[in-house]
C-alpha positions as CSV (number, residue, x, y, z in Angstrom):
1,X,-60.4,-36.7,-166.6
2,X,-61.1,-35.9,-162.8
3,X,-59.4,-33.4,-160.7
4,X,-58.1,-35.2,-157.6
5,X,-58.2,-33.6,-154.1
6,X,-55.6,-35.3,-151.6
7,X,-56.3,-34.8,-147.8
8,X,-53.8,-35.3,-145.2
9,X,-53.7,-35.2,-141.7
10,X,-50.7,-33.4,-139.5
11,X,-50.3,-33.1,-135.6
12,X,-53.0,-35.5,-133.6
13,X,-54.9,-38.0,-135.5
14,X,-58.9,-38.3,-135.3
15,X,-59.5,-34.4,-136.3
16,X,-62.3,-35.5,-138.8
17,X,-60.4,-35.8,-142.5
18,X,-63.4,-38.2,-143.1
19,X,-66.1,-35.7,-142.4
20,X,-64.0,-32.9,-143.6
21,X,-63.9,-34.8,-146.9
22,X,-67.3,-35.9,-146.9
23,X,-68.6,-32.3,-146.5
24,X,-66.2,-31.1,-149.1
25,X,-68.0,-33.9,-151.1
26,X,-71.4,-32.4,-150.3
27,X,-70.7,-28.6,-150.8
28,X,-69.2,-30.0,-154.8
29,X,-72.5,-31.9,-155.3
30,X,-74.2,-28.8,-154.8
31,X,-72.3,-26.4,-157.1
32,X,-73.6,-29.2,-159.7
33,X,-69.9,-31.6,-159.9
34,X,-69.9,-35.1,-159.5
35,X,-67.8,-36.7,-156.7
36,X,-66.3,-39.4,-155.3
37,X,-64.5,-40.4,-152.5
38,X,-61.5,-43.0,-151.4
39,X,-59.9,-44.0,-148.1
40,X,-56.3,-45.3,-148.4
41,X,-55.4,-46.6,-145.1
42,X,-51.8,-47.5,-143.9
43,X,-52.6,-50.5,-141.4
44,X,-51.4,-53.5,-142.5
45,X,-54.6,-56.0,-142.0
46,X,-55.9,-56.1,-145.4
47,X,-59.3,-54.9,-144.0
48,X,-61.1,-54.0,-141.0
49,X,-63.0,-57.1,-141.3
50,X,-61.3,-59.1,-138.6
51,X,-60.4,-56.4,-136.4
52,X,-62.4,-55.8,-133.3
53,X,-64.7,-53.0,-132.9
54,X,-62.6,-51.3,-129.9
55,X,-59.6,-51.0,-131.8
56,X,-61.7,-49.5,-135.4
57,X,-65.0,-48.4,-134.9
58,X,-67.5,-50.6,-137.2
59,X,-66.9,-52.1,-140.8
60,X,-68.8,-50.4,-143.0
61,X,-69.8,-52.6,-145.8
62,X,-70.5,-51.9,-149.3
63,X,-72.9,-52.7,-152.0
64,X,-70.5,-55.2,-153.6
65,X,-69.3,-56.8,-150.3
66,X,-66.2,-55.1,-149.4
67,X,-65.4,-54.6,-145.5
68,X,-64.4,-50.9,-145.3
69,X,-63.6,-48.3,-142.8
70,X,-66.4,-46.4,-141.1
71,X,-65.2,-43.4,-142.9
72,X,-66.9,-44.9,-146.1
73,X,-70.2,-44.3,-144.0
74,X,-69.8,-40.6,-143.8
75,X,-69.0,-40.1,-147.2
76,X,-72.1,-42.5,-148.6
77,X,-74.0,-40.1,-145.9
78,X,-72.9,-36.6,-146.9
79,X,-72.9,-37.5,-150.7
80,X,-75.4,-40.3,-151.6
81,X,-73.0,-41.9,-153.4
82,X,-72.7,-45.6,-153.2
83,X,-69.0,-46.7,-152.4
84,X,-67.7,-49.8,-153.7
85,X,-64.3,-52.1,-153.4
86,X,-62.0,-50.1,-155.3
87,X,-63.1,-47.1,-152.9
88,X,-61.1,-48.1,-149.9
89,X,-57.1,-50.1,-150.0
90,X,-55.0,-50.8,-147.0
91,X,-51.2,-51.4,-147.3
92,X,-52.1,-55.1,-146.2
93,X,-54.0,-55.0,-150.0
94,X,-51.2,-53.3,-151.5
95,X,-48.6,-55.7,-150.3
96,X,-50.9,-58.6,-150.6
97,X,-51.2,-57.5,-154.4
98,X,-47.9,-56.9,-155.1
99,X,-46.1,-60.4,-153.4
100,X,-49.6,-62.2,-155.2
101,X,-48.0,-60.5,-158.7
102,X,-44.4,-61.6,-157.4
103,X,-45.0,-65.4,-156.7
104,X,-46.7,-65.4,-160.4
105,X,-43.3,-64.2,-162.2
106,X,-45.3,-60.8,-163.4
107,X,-42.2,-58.4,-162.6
108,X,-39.4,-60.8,-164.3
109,X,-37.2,-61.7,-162.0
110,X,-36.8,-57.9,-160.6
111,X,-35.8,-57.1,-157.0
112,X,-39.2,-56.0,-155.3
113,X,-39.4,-52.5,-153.7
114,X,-41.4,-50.3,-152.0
115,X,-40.3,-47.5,-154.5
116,X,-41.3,-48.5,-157.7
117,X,-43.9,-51.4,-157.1
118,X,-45.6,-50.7,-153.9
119,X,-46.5,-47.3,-154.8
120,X,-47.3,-48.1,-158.7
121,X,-49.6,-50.3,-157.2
122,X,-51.2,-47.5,-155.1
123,X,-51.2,-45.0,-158.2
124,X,-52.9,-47.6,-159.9
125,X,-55.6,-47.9,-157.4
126,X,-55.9,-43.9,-157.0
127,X,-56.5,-43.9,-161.1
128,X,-59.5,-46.8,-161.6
129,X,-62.5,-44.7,-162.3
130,X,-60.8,-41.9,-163.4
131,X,-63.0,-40.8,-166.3
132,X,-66.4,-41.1,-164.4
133,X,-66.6,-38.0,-162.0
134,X,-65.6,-34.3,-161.8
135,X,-63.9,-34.5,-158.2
136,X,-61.7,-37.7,-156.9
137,X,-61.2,-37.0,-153.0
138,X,-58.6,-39.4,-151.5
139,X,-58.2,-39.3,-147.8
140,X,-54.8,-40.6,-146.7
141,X,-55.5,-42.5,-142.8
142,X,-53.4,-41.9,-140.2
143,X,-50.8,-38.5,-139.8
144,X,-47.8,-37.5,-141.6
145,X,-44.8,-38.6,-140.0
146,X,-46.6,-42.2,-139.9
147,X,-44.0,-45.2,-141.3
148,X,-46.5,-47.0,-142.2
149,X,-48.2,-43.9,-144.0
150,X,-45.3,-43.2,-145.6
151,X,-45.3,-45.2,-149.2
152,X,-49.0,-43.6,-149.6
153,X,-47.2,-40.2,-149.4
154,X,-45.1,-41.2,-151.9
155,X,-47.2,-42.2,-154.1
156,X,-49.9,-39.4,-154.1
157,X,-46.7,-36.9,-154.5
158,X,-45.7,-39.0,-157.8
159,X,-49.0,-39.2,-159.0
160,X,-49.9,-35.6,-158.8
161,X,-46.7,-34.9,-161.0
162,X,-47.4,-37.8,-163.6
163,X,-51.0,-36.3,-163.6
164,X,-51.2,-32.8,-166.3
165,X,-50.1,-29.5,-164.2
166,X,-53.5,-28.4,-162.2
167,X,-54.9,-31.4,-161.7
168,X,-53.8,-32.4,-158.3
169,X,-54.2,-30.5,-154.8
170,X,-53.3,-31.2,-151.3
171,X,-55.6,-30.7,-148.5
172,X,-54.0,-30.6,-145.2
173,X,-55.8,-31.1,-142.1
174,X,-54.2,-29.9,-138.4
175,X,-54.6,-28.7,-135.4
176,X,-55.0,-25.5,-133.6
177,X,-54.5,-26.0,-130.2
178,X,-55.6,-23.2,-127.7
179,X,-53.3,-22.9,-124.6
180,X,-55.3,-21.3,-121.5
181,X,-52.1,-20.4,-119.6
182,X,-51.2,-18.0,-122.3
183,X,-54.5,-17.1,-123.9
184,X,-53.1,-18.1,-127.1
185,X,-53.9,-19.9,-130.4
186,X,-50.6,-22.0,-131.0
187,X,-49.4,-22.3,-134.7
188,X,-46.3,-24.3,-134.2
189,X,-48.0,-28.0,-134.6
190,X,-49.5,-26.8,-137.9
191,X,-46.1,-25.6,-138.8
192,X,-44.2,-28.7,-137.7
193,X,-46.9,-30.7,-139.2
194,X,-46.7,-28.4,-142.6
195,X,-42.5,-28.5,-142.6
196,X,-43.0,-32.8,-142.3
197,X,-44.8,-32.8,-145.2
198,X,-43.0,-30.7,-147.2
199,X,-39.7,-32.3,-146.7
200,X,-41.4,-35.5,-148.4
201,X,-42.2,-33.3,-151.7
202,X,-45.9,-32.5,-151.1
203,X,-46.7,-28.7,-150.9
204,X,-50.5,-28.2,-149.4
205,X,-52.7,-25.6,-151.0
206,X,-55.5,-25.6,-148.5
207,X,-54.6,-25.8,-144.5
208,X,-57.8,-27.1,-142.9
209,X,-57.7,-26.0,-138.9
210,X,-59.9,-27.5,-136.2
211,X,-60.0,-25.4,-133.6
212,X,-62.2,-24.1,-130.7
213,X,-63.1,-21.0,-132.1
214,X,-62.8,-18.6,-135.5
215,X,-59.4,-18.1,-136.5
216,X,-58.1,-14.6,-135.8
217,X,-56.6,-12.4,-138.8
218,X,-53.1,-12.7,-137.2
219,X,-52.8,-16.3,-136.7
220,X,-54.3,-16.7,-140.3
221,X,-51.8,-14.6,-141.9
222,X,-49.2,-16.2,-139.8
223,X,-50.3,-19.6,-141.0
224,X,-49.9,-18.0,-144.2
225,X,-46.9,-17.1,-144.7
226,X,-45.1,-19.4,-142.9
227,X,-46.6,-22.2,-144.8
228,X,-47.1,-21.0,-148.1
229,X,-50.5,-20.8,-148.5
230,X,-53.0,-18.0,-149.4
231,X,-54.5,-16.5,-146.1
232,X,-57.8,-17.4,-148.0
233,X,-57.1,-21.0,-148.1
234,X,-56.3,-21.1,-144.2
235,X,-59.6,-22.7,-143.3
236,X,-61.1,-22.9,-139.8
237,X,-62.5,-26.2,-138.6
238,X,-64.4,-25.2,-135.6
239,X,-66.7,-27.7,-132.9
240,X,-69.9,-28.0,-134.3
241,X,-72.8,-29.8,-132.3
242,X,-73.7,-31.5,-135.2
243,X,-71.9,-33.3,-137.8
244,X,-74.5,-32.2,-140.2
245,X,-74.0,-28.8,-139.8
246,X,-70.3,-29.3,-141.8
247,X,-71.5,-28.7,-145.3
248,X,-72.4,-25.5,-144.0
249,X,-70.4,-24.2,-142.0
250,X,-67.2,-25.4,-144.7
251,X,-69.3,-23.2,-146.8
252,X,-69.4,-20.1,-144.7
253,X,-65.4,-20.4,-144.1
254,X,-65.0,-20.8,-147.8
255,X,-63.8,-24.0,-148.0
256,X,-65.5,-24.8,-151.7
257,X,-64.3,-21.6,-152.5
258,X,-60.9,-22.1,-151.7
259,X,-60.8,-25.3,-153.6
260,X,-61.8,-24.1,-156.6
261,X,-59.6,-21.6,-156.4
262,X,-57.0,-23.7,-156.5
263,X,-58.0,-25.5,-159.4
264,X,-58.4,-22.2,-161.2
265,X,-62.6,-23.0,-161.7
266,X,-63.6,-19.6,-162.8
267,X,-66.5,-18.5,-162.8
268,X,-67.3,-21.2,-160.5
269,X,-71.2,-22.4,-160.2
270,X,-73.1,-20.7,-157.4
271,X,-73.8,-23.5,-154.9
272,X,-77.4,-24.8,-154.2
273,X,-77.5,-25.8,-150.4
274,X,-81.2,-26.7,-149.8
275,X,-80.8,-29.8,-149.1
276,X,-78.3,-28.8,-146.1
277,X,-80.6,-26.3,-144.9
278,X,-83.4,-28.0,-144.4
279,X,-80.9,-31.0,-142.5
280,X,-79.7,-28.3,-140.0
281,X,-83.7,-26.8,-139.5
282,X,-84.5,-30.8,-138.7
283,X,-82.2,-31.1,-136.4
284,X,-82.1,-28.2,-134.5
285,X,-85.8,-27.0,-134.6
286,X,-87.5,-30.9,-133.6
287,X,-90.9,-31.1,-132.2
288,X,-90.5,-33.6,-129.3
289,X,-87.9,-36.2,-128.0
290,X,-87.5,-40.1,-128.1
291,X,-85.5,-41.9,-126.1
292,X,-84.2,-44.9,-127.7
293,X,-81.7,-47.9,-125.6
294,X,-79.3,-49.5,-127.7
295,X,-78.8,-52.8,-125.5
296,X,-74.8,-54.0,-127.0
297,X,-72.0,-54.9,-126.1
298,X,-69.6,-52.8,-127.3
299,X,-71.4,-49.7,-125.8
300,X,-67.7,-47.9,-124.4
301,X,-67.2,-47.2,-128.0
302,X,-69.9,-45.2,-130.0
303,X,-67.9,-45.8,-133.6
304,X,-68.4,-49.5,-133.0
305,X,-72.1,-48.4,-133.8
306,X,-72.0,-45.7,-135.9
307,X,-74.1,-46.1,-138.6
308,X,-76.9,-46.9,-136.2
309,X,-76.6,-44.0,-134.2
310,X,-76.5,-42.1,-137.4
311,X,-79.7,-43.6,-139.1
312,X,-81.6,-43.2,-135.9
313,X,-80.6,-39.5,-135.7
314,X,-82.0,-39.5,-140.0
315,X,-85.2,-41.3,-138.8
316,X,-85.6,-38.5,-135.9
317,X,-85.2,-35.8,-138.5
318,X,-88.0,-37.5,-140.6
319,X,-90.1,-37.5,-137.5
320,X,-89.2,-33.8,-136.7
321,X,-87.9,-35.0,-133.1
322,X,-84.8,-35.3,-131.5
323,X,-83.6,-39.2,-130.8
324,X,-81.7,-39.1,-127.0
325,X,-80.0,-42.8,-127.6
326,X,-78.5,-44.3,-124.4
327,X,-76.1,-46.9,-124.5
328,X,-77.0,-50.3,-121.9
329,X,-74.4,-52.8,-121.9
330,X,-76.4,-56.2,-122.5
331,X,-73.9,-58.2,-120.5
332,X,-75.4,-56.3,-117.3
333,X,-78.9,-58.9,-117.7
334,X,-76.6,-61.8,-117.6
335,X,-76.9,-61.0,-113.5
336,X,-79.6,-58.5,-113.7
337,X,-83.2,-57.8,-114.6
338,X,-83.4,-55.9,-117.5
339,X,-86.9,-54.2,-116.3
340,X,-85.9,-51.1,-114.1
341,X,-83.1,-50.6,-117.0
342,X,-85.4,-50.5,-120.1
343,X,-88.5,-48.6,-118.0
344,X,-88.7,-45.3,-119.6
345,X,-87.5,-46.0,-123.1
346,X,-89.9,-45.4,-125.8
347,X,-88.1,-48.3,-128.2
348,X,-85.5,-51.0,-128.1
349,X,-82.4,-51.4,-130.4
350,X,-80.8,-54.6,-130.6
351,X,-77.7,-54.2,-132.9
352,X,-75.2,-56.6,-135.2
353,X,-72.3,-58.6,-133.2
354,X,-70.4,-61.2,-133.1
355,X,-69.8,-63.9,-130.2
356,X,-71.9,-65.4,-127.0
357,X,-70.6,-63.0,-124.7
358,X,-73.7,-60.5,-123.5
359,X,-76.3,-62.5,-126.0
360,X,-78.1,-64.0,-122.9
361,X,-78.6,-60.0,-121.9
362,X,-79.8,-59.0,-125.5
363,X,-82.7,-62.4,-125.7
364,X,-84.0,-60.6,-121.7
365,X,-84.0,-57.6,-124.0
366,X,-86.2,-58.7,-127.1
367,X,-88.2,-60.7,-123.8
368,X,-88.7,-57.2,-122.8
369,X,-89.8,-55.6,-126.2
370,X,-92.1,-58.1,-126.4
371,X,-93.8,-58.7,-123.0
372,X,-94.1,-55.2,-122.8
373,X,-95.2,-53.7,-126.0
374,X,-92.4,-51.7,-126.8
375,X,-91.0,-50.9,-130.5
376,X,-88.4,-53.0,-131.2
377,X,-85.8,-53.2,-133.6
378,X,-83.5,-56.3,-133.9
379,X,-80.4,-55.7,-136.6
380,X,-78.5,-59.2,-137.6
381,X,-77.6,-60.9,-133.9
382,X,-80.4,-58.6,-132.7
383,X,-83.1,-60.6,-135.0
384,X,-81.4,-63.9,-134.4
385,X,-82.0,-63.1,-130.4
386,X,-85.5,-62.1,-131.2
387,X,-85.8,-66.1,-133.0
388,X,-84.2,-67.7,-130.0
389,X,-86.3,-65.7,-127.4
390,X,-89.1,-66.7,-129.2
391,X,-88.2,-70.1,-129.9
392,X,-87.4,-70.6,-125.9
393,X,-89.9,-68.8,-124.2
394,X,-93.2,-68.7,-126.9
395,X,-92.7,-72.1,-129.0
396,X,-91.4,-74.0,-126.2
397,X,-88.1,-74.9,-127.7
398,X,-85.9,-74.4,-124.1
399,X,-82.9,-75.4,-125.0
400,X,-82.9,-73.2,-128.8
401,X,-79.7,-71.7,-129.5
402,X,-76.9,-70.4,-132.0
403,X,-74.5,-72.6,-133.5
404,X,-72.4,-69.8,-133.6
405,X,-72.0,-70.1,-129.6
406,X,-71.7,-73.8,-129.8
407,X,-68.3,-73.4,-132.2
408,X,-66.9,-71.0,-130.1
409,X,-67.1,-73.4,-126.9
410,X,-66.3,-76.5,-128.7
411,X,-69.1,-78.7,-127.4
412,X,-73.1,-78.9,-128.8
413,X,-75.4,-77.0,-126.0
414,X,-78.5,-75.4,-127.7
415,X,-80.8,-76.6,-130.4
416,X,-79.7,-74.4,-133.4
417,X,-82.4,-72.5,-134.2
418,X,-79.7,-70.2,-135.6
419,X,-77.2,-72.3,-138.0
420,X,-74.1,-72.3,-140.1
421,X,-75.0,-70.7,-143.3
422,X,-72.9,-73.0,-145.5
423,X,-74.4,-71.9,-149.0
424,X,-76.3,-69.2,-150.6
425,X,-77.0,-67.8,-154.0
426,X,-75.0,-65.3,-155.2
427,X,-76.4,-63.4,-158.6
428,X,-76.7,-66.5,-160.5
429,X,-74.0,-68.5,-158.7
430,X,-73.4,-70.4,-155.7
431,X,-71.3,-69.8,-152.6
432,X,-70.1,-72.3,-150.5
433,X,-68.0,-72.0,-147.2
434,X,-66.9,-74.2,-144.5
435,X,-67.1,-73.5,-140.2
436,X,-62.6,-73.6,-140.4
437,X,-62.3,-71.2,-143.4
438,X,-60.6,-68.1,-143.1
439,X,-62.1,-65.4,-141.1
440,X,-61.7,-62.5,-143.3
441,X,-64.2,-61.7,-146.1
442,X,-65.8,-64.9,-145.7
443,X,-69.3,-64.4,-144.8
444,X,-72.3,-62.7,-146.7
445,X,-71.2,-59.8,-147.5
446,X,-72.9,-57.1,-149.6
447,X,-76.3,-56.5,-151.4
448,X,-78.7,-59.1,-151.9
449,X,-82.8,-58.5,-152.7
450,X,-85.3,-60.1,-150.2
451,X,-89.7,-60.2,-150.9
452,X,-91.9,-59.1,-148.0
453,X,-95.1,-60.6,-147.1
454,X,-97.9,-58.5,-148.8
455,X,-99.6,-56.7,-145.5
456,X,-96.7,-57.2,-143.6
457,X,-95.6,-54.5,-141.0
458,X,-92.3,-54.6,-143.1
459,X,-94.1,-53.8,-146.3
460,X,-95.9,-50.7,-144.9
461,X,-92.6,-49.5,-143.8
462,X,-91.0,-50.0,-147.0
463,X,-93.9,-49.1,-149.5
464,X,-93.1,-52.1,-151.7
465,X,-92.6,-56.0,-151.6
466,X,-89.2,-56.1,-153.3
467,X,-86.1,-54.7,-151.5
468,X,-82.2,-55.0,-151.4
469,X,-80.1,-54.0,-148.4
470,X,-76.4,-55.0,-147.0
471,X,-75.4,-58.5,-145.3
472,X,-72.7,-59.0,-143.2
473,X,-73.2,-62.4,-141.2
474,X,-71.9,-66.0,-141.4
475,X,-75.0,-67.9,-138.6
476,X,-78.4,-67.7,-140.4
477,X,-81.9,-68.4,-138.8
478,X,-82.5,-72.3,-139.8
479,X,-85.8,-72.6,-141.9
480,X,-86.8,-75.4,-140.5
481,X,-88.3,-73.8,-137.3
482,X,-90.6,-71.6,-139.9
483,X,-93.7,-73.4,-139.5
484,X,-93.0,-74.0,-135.4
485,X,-92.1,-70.3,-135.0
486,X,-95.0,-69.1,-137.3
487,X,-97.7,-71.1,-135.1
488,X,-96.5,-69.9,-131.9
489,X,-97.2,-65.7,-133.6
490,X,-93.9,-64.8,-135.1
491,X,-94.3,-64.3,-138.7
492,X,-91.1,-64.4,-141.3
493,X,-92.5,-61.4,-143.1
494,X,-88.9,-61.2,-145.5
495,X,-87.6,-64.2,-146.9
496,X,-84.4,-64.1,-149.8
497,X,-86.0,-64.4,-153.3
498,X,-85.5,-68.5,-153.5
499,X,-87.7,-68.5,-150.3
500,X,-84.7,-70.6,-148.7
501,X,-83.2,-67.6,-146.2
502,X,-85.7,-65.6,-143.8
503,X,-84.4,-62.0,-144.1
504,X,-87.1,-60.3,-141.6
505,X,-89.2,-62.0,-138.9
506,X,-92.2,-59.8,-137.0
507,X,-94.6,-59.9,-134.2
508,X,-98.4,-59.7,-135.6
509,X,-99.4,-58.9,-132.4
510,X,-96.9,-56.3,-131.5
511,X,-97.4,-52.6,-132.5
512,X,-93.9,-52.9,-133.4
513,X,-91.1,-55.7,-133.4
514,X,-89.2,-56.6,-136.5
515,X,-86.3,-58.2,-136.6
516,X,-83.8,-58.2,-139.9
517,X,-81.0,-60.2,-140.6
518,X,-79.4,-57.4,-142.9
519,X,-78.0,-54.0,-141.8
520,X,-80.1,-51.2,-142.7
521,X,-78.2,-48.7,-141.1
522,X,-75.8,-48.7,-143.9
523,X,-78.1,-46.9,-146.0
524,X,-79.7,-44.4,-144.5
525,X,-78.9,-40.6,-145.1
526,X,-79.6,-37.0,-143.7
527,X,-81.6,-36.2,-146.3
528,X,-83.0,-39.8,-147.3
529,X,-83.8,-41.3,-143.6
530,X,-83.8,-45.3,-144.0
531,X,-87.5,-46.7,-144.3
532,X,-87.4,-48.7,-141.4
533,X,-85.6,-46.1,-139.4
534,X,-88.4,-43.3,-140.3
535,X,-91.1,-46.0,-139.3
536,X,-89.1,-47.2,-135.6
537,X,-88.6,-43.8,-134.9
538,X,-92.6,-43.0,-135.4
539,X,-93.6,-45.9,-133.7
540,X,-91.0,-44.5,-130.5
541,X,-93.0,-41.0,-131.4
542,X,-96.2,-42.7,-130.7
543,X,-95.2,-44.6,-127.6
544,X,-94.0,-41.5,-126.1
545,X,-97.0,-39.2,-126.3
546,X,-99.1,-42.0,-125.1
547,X,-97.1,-41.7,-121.7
């Protein structure tokens, strides 16, 4: 039976409960427990799927195809463990579940409530997997006070008393806000935030504090006492300049400790943190710089490509140097010439999206990778791009295209060089879809294996001809252009197993351009940078100390 941790979050939302439970995660793994991690999220869109990046950071997707929250990235990150769909539940899922159960006639006629159904139908989700690990972490979104957060409050302070006596904490994470005027570390929000949750029946046991600077013995004991906790389990959250320095420095301020504490784990096993160490020496002791353009579109907002920026920061620390990304909007080469914005960069990232808007920029920017010998990496749109650049401008195909852009202006422009995928093979099944179904979890989603070309740039990366990495796309390069594409230099190096879907196309003539269809980024880690990631970086490494 696992011991569940429940984290909260009081005062101001976005104070890290994801990386605070991901490192929490970490520092388990290495006192030798097995973990593993949930998100229950109040929104009510069943998933972040079909929300836009500026309003949720990117949709982390899983192994078996479910559309999660970005959170789900830090904690496959931090503890190497693969997440799947019962790892993440909105309350659009919940109440999807429950009215799906009500139409069918399951609850017999009963008058539907939030209190017992909605939140049996959480505890039920909180309990699947219950017998496979030591430690079940379960971050609650949002901040307590929420409405909407409200039935998951519930439902978390029921379970914990259906659950035996001890196996069930709460984590609570808050603020610490330093007021200048005064010179003074403020304790009130954390005690506001503390006195809201208590009056909905949860008690925390460990009070988790970001703040700008170490906690001082005063506050701590004020914290204390006035919210029932051991001054021991008042835990300080301070900046860090690196997220991977967490494990750590949770370590030093006894987080673990505090934890298993509170679970009455005695003697507890003394933690092995290797692994962490020898993160934090890659990062902060590198051996050179890189500097690395991501060309997108949703550049304002860093979350929107999180797992990029991540893996490139892993492929740095495989490369012992430091990865300086900047951010160019692709919708500025629509009007511009990319040239005097890409000089300088040692390689070019051309990330996932979705719609025309700023594509015209990102094809000037594969143009550029190309004409100019530059490393180049092309993730989902970013590989289509690379196909239609060149289609258009190598195998004289001018007016080559995505269909994609045609469907979203209603009238046939391009040659679709990039098409509808309407059916693929999934495991040994077929999927069909259509251009009107639903938007939401409708396209390729998940793990599916691809074969590299034996000698293929690809396959040096890799190390082997067989791989399987994560899909999230519904436009697919048509296979019919192969053999035209393949004369004019550009070589499908990756196709899908039944040879029917190109998965990775190269230049042979490049020192480095691949494009792939699937998302990498989604599995690389600190301490396992992502093949292809370790390899761009390198080739970035070469380019600069050639300049």
């Amino acid at each position: 039976m696992a011991r569940y941790i429940f984290i909260t979050g009081g005062v101001v939302s976005s104070l890290g409960k994801g990386l605070a439970s991901a490192a929490l995660g970490a520092l388990l793994q290495a006192r030798g427990f097995s973990v593993r991690l949930r998100k229950l999220d109040p929104y009510l869109n069943v998933d972040p799927g079909t929300m836009s990046p500026f309003e949720h950071g990117e949709v982390f997707v899983t192994d078996d195809g479910a559309e999660t929250d970005l959170d789900l990235g830090h904690y496959e990150r931090f503890t190497g463990v693969a997440a799947r769909k019962t790892d993440s539940i909105s309350s659009g899922r919940v109440y999807s579940t429950v009215l799906e159960k009500e139409r069918r006639g399951d609850y017999l006629g009963k008058t539907i409530q939030v209190i017992p159904h909605v939140t049996n139908e959480i505890k039920d989700f909180i309990d699947i997997g219950d017998d496979e690990v030591d430690f079940m972490l379960c971050e609650i979104g949002g901040t307590v006070g929420d409405i909407e957060g409200l039935p998951f409050f519930e439902a978390i302070r029921q379970f914990s008393q259906d659950k035996p006596r001890g196996q069930c904490i709460f984590m609570h994470l808050t603020l610490l806000p330093y007021v200048k005027a005064s010179g003074e570390l403020k304790t009130k929000p954390t005690q506001h935030s503390v006195k809201e949750l208590r009056s909905i029946g949860i008690a925390p046991d460990i009070l988790v504090c970001r703040s700008e600077g170490p906690i001082p013995a005063k506050e701590r004991e004020k914290l204390a006492l006035f919210c029932n906790v051991r001054p021991d389990s008042v835990i300080a959250a301070q900046d860090l300049k690196s997220i991977y320095e967490a494990p750590l420095a949770y370590h030093r301020e006894g987080l673990d400790q505090a934890v298993l504490d509170a679970f009455q784990i005695t003697p507890a096993p003394k933690p092995n943190l290797r692994r962490w160490e020898d993160v934090a020496d890659r990062i902060y002791n590198p051996e050179g710089e890189v500097k690395v353009a991501i060309v997108g579109k949703y550049t304002q907002l860093e979350d929107a490509y999180k797992s990029i920026a991540e893996a490139l920061t892993h492929g740095g620390m495989a490369n012992r140097v430091k990865v300086n990304v900047e951010w160019v909007d692709a919708e500025i080469f629509d009007s511009e010439d990319p040239a005097p914005h890409l000089e300088g960069f040692h390689a070019i990232l051309v990330p996932g999206g979705f719609g025309e808007r700023g594509t015209e920029g990102k094809i000037k920017a594969a143009q550029y990778a190309r004409e100019h010998k530059v490393p180049y990496l092309g993730i989902c749109l970013g590989m289509q791009m690379a196909v239609i650049e060149a289609a258009r401008n190598v195998a004289g195909l001018k007016s080559a295209g995505s269909e994609e852009f045609d469907h979203e202006a209603g009238k046939k422009r391009f040659e679709p060089v990039v098409y509808h995928l309407k059916e693929w093979v999934q495991g040994n099944h077929k999927v069909a879809r259509k251009v009107d179904d639903d938007k939401g979890g409708t396209m390729r989603l998940g793990a599916y294996d691809a074969t590299l070309a034996e000698g293929s740039r690809v396959a040096e990366a890799y190390g082997t001809t067989t791989i399987d990495e994560r899909h999230r796309h519904r436009y697919e390069v048509d296979i019919a252009y192969k053999d035209q594409l393949e004369k004019a230099g550009l070589k499908f190096s990756g196709m899908s197993p039944d040879g029917k879907l190109p998965e990775i196309v190269e230049w042979s003539d490049h020192p480095w351009f691949i494009g792939v269809q699937f998302h990498p980024e989604l599995k690389s880690k600190p301490f396992d940078p992502h093949p292809l990631f370790k390899d761009f970086v390198r080739a970035a490494k070469d380019v600069s100390r050639l300049v």
